[in-house]
N, C-alpha and C positions, 0 to 999 in steps of 0.2 A: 589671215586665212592659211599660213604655212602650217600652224598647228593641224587645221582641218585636215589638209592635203596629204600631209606625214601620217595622219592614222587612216587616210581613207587608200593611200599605197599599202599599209596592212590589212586590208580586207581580201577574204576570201577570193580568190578570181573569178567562183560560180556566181557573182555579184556583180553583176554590171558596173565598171566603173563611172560609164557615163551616166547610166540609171540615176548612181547615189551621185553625181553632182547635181542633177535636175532635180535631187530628193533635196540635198542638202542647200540649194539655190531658193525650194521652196518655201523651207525655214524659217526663212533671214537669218540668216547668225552675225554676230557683229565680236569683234573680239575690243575689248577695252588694253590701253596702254600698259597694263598690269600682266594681260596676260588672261585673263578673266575672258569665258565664253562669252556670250551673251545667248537667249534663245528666245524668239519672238513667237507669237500664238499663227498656226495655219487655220486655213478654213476645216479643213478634214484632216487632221492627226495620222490618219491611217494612211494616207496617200503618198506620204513623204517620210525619209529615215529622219530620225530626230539626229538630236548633237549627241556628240561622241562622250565618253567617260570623261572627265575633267580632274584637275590636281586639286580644283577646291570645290565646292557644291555651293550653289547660286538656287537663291529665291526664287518664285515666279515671279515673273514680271508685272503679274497684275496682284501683286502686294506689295501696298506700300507701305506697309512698317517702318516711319524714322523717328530717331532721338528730336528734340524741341530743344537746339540749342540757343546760347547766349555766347558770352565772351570766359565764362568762368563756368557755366555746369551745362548739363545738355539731361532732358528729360526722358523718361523711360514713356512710353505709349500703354500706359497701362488697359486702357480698353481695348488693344490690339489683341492681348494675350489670352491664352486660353486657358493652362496649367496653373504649374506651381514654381516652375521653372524660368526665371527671364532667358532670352537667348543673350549669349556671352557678348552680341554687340548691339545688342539694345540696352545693355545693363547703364542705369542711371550715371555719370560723370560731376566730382566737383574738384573742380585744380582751383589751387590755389597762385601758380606760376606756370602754369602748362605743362603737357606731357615732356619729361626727359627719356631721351632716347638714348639706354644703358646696356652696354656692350655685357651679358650678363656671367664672361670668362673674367671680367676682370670686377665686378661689383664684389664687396665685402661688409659685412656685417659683424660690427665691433660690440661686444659687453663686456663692462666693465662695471667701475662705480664698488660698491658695496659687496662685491662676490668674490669668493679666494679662487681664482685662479681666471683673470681677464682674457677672453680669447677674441679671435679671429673668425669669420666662418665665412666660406665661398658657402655657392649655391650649392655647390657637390655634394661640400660637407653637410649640410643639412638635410638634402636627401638619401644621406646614409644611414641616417635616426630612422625609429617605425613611424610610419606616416595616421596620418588621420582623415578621412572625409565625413564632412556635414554640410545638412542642408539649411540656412539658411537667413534670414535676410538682413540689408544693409540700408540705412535710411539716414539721410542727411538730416539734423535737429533743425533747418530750417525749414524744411515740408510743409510749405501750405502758403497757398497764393486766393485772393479771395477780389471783389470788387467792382465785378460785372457779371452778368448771366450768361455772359458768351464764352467760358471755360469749359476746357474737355478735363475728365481725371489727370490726365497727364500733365495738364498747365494747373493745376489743382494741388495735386500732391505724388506728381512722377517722380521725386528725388527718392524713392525708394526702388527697392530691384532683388530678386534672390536667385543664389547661386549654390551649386554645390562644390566646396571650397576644399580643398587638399594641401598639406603639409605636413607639419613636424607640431606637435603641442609645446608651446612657453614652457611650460613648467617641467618639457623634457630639455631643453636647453636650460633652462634654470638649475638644474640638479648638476647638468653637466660643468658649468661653471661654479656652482656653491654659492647661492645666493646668502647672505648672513645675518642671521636673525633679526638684527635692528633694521634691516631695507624694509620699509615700506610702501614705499613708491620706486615709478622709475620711470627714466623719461625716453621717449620714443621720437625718433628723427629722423627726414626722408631725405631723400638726394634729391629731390625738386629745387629749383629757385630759389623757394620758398622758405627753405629748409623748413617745413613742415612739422613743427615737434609739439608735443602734449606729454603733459605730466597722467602718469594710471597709477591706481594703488595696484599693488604687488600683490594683493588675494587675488585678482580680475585675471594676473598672469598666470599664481597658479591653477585657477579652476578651469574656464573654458578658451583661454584664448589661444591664436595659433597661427604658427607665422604658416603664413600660406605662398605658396610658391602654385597653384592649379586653380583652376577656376571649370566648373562643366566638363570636365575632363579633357582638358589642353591646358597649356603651359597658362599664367595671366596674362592679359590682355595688356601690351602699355598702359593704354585709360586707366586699368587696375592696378597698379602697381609692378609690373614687372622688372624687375624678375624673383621677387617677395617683396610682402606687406605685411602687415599685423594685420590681421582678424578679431575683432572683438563681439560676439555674439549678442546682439541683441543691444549695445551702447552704440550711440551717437556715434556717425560715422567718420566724421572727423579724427575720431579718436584711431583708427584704423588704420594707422599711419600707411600712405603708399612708398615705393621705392625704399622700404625701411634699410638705414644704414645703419643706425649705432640704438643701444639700448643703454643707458648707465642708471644704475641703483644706486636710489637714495631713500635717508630717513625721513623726506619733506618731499613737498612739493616743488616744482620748478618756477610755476608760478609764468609760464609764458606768454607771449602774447595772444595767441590762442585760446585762452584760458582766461586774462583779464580783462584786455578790450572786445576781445570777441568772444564767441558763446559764453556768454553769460547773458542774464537777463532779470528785469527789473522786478519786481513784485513789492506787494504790499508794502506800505509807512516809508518809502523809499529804500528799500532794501535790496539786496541784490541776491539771484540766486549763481553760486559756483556748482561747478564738477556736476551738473546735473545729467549724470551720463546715459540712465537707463530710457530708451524710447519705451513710451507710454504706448497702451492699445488705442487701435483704430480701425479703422474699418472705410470703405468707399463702394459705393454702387457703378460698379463701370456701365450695366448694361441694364435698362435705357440710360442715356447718359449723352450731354451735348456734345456734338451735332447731330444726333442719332433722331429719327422718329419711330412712333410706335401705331400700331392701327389696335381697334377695338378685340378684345379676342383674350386668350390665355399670351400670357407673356413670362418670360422666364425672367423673372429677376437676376442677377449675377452680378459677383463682387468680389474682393479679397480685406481679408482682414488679418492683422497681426498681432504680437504682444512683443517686449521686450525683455519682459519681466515674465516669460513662461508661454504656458500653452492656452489658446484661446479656448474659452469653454462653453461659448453660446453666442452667435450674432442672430440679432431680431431686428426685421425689418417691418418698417408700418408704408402703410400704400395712403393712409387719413391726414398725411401734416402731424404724425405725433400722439395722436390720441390714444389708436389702438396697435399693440405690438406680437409679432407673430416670429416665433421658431424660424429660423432657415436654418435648411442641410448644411451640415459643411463634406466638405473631397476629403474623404482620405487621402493620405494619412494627416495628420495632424499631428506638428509637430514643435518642439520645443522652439521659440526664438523664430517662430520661420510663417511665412504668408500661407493661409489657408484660404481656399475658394470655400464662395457659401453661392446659395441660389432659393428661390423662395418662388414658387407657381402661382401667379395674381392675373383674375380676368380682370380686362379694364373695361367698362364700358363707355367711355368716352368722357366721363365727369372730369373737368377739372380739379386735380388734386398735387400733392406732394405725396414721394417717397425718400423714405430715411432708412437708416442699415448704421445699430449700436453695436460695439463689440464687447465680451466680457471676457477678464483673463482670468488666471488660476488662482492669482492674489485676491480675488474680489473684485476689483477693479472693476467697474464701467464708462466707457467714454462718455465722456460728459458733453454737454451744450456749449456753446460758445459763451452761454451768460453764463454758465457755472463756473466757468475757466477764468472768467473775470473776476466772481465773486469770488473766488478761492486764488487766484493770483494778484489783484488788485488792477484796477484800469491801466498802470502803466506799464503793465506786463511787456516785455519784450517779443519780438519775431520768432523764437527759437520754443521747438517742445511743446508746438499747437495743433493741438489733434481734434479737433471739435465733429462733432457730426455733421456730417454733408446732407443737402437736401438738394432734391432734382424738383423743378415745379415739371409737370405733365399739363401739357395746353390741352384745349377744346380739339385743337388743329390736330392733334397728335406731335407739335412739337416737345422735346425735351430742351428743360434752360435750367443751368445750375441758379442755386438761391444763397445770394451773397448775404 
């Protein structure tokens, strides 16, 4: 309450002092060990002064928007959302060794390898170069959880999330070092635990990637890499190294562990797929969606969809289980690499049925069934780069239950 007290000695004296403590008593205000207001709902708003300006800005209390975590990622709530935008601390999480906590005066970022002239760089230094912001999104290549009717989007396919991302372009730090014709690759390494590294081809650095040091217009998040990461548009998130510390160029691969016991995955005649970096389109119906119900009437369908590989160019949603398929709107804008909302006007009248929501990208592309992904990967297909069409069953009752 000392924060209270201290702005409410600043008030006007034509202000009752005592007034605004029986205003501000009305309240409840609660101050958390941080420091953080708190502000509780009154009967009548009008009757009582609210809480004072604050050094950070706080939710309402009657929202509860949280991450779905585990011991190694924590889920985005995607049928909370409403935009295009995640908010910076709902944004999806996958640690491999948990958050490190980097003092960012003293973090440095080493390239080397294959380029005439090895340097150094603080953070300083990197935002001395001309910066870049873009919007758009980051998605874990394991995305998708499937096996009971009792999943929300979030416990579905929340390991995706998008941001508008600010730093320095690769390929403007690539110049400034002298990358050398024969580097093809190069390898990418975090200051986690983990030491977190993956082998990229060196086109990926020059064309869109970016080491980012911003995230929504604030500094990054810890969870996100602070105090820089690589950014890679539109590829497997993993690859996006956080806390990035060194880059070295090479003519090969590295060949990490990253990269041979893990993501990768199985396909056809026992074969395996590598380097499968580009996330494929997809799409999800957040809204009806479990736990949610719906009553008889016009209902707005609503959803987000992505591509990897460009800009989505058409999501059709059916209200039949499949048969028949129909246009949805998408939000502008629409944008390269980046989650687009769609929404589609269906009266229901109480029939039990399924709704589904395909997406198509620039490439041609159309998200496929979960049998097609089989027939085209083979039944031992791996966990990883499973993007199938989701189906919502809609009961009699009006409830909503995903269809495993």
């Amino acid at each position: 309450m000392d924060k209270i007290l201290e702005v409410i000695q600043k008030i006007p004296q034509k202000i009752s002092r005592r007034g605004l403590l029986s205003g501000a008593a009305a309240v409840v205000i609660a101050q958390t060990a941080k420091g953080q207001i708190i502000q509780k709902a009154v009967e009548d708003p009008t009757k009582s002064f609210g809480t004072a300006a604050g050094e950070v800005g706080t939710r309402s209390p009657f929202v509860k928007s949280v991450k779905k975590f585990s011991d190694i990622s924590s889920r985005s709530p995607l049928q909370d959302f409403y935009g295009m935008i995640t908010p910076s601390d709902l944004h999806f999480e996958r640690h491999h060794a948990g958050v490190p906590a980097i003092d960012p005066e003293k973090h440095e970022l080493l390239i080397h390898g294959l380029v005439d002239k090895p340097l150094i760089f603080k953070l300083s230094d990197l935002k001395r170069f001309p910066s870049v912001s873009r919007i758009a999104f980051l998605e874990c290549s394991g995305n998708f959880r499937s096996g009971k009717d009792t999943l929300t989007p979030q416990e579905i396919c929340g390991l995706t999330s998008q941001s508008e991302w600010t730093g320095v372009k690769l390929s403007t730090i690539f110049r400034e070092v002298g990358v050398k014709p024969n580097a093809t690759w190069f390898l990418a390494e975090g200051s986690d635990a983990a030491v977190m590294t993956r082998s990229i081809p060196v086109k990926k650095g020059w064309d869109d990637a970016i080491l980012a040091y911003a995230q929504n217009g604030e500094p990054l998040r810890p969870e996100q890499g602070y105090p820089v990461r690589l950014f890679l548009p539109g590829w497997e998130g993993n690859t996006s190294v956080k806390w990035l510390r060194r880059i070295e160029l090479s003519d090969e691969p590295y060949m990490t562990r990253e990269e041979t016991s893990k993501y990768t995955e199985g396909i056809k005649d026992g074969k395996i797929r590598m380097f499968s970096y580009d996330m494929d389109a997809r799409s999800i119906i957040t809204y009806p969606s479990y736990p949610q119900r719906v009553e008889k009437g016009w209902i707005e369908i609503k959803g987000l969809a992505w591509s990897g590989r460009g800009k989505v160019v058409k999501v059709e949603v059916s209200t039949d289980a499949g048969k028949n398929w129909h246009l949805a709107e998408l939000q502008d804008p629409v944008l390269d690499k980046a989650h687009v909302r769609f929404r589609h006007l269906w009266q229901w009248k109480g029939e039990e049925t399924e709704i589904l929501s395909r997406v198509s990208d620039e490439t041609g592309y159309t998200q496929p069934t979960l049998k097609q992904l089989v027939e085209a990967r083979g039944s031992e297909m791996g966990g990883y780069h499973m993007n199938p069409i989701t189906a919502w069953q809609i009961r009699k009752d009006g409830g909503v239950f995903f269809k495993p």
